[in-house]
C-alpha positions in Angstrom: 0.0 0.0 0.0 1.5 3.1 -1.4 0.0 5.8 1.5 2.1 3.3 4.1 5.1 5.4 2.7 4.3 8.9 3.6 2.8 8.6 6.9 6.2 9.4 8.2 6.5 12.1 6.4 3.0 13.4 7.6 3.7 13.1 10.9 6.7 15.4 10.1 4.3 17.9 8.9 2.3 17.4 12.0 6.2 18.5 13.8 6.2 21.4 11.7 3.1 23.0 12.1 3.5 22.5 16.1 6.8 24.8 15.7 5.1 27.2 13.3 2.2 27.6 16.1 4.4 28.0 19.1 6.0 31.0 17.0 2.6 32.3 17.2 1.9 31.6 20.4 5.1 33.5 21.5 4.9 36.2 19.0 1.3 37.4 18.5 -0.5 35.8 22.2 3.2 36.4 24.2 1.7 32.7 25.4 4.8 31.2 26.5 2.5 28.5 28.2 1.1 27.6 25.1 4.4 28.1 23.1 5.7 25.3 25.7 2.6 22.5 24.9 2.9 22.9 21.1 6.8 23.1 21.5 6.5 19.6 23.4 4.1 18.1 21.1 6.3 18.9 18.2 9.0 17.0 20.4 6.7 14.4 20.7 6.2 14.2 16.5 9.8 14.5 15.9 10.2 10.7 17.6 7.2 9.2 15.9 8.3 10.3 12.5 11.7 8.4 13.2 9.5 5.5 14.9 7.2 5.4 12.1 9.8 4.9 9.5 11.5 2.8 11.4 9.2 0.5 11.7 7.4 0.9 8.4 10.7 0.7 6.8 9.6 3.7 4.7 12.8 6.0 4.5 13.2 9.1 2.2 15.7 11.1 1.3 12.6 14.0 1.1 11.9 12.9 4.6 15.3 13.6 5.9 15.1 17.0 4.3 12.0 17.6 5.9 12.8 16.5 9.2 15.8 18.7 9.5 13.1 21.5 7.8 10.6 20.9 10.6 13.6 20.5 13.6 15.1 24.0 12.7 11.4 25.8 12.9 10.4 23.8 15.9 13.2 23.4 17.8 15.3 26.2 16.9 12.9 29.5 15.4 10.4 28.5 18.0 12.3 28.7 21.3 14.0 32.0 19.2 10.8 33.5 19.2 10.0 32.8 22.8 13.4 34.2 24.1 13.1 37.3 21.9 9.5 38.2 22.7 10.1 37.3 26.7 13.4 40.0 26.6 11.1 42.2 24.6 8.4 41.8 27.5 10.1 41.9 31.0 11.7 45.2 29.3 9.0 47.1 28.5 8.5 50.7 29.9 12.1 50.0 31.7 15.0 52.4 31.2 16.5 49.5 29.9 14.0 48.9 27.5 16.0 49.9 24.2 19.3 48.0 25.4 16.5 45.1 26.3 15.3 45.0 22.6 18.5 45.0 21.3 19.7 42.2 23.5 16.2 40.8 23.0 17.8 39.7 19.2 20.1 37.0 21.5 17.1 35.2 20.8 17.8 34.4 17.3 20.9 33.1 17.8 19.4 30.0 18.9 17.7 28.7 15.6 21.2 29.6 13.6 23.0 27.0 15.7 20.2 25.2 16.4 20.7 25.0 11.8 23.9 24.7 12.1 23.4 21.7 14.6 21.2 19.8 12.3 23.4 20.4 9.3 26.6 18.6 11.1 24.6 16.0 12.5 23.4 14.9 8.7 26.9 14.9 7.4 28.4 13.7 10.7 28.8 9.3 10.4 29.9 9.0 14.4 26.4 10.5 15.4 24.8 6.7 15.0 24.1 5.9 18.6 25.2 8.5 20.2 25.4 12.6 19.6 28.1 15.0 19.8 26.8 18.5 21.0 23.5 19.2 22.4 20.6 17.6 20.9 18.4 20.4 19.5 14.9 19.1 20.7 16.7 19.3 24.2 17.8 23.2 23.6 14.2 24.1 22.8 12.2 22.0 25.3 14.5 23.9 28.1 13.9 27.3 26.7 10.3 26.5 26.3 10.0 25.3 30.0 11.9 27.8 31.5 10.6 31.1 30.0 7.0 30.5 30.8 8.4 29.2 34.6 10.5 32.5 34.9 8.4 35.0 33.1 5.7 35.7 36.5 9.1 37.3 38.1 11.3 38.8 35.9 9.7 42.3 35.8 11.0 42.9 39.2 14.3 42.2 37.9 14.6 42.9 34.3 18.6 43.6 34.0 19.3 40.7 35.6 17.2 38.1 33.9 18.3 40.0 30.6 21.6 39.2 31.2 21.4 35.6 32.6 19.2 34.5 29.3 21.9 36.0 27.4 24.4 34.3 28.7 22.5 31.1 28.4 21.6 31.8 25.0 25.5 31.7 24.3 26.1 28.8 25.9 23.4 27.1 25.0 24.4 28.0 21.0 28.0 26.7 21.8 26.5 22.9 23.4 24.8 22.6 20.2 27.8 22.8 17.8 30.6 21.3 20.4 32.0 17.9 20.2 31.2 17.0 23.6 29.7 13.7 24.0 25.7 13.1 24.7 24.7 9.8 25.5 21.1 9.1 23.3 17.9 7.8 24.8 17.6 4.9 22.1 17.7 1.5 23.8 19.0 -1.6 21.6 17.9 -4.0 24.2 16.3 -3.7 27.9 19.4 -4.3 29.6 21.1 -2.2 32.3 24.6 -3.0 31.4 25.1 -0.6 28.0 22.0 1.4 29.4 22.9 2.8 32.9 22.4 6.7 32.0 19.3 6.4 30.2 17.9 4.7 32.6 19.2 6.9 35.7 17.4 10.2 33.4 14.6 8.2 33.2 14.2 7.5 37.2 15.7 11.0 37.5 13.5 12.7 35.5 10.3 10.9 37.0 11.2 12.0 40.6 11.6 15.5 39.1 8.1 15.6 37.5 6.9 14.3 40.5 8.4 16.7 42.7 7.8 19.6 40.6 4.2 18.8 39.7 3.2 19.3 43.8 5.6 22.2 44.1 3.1 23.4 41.4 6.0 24.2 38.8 5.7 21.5 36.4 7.6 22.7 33.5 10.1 23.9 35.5 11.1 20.3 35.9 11.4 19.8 32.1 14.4 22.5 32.1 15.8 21.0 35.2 16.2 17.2 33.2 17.9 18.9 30.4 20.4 20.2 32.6 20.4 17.0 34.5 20.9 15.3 31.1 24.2 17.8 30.0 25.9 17.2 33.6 25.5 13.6 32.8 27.1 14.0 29.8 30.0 16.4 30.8 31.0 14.1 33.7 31.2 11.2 31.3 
């Protein structure tokens, strides 16, 4: 059956439009709340699309272009957006607020890398089972979960939040073009030996959620597992 072949490449679609939607969310609604959800569920298309063709066996080489098309809109324009319009925000009617907007531009820094990211990755043949650099759906669900966590009390303290999103902007943009090690999620079999740190995130990252969800700050765990996630990395 013909249509068998392209549903991974509608679900890729389905990525896209999530990304394209969270720009508007950010940009039009300054919905960082709703940027988040449709931010996460493009997360969520972005490993069906691979499951999908995996286990269809229907590969592409226009579905590769389009997955790296929908990754750079969702996971690298989108949390862009969201940075930029929350500097543009927490500045308004400030003193600062013409340094903010210029700083505010920091923003867009994030879907150049996050481009520049995907490009290396597609050329890159040691990237198989594992990644080197910062996986970009990881960059945009932390920028997605923190802004809409932070937002409520950055007003009081504009110059400072500025600054400290800056600065994580940067380093951020340099994670996702380094060659530091990242272990991946994928699992070839259920075994602990070969899977220890995916399986410590895992029972990390459930405690986190837990915790977080009755402090009532739910997404602010998602930011805290993708830091988790990097110190793992680093110390390996």
């Amino acid at each position: 059956m013909n249509f068998i072949k392209y549903i991974p490449n509608t679900i890729t679609c389905l990525n896209l439009l999530s990304g394209c939607m969270a720009c508007v969310m950010a940009l039009r609604f300054d919905n960082y709340t709703g940027a988040f959800l449709f931010i996460l569920m493009a997360a969520i298309f972005d490993f069906l699309d691979g499951f999908a063709a995996r286990l269809l066996k229907a590969y592409s080489n226009i579905g590769a272009e389009l997955d790296s098309l929908a990754d750079v809109i969702s996971f690298g324009l989108a949390p862009g957006t969201v940075v930029y319009s929350y500097l543009i925000k927490i500045t308004e009617g400030s003193p600062f607020a013409l340094a903010g907007s210029s700083l505010a531009l920091s923003g867009f820094l994030l879907p150049v890398f996050a481009a520049l990211r995907l490009a290396k990755f597609n050329v890159d043949t040691r990237q198989t089972t594992s990644f080197l650099g910062l996986p970009v759906p990881s960059s945009a669900l932390f920028w997605a979960a923190l802004i809409p966590t932070i937002y409520p009390y950055s007003q009081q303290m504009p110059i400072l939040c500025t600054l400290a999103v800056v600065v994580l902007v940067l380093a951020f943009c340099g994670l996702m073009v380094s060659e530091i090690p990242m272990f991946s999620l994928k699992f070839k079999s259920f075994a602990w030996k070969g899977n220890q740190k995916p399986y410590m995130l895992i029972g990390i990252s459930t405690a986190c959620i837990v915790l977080f969800f009755l402090l009532g700050l739910p997404m602010l765990s998602v930011s805290l597992i993708i830091l988790i996630y990097i110190l793992m990395s680093l110390i390996e």
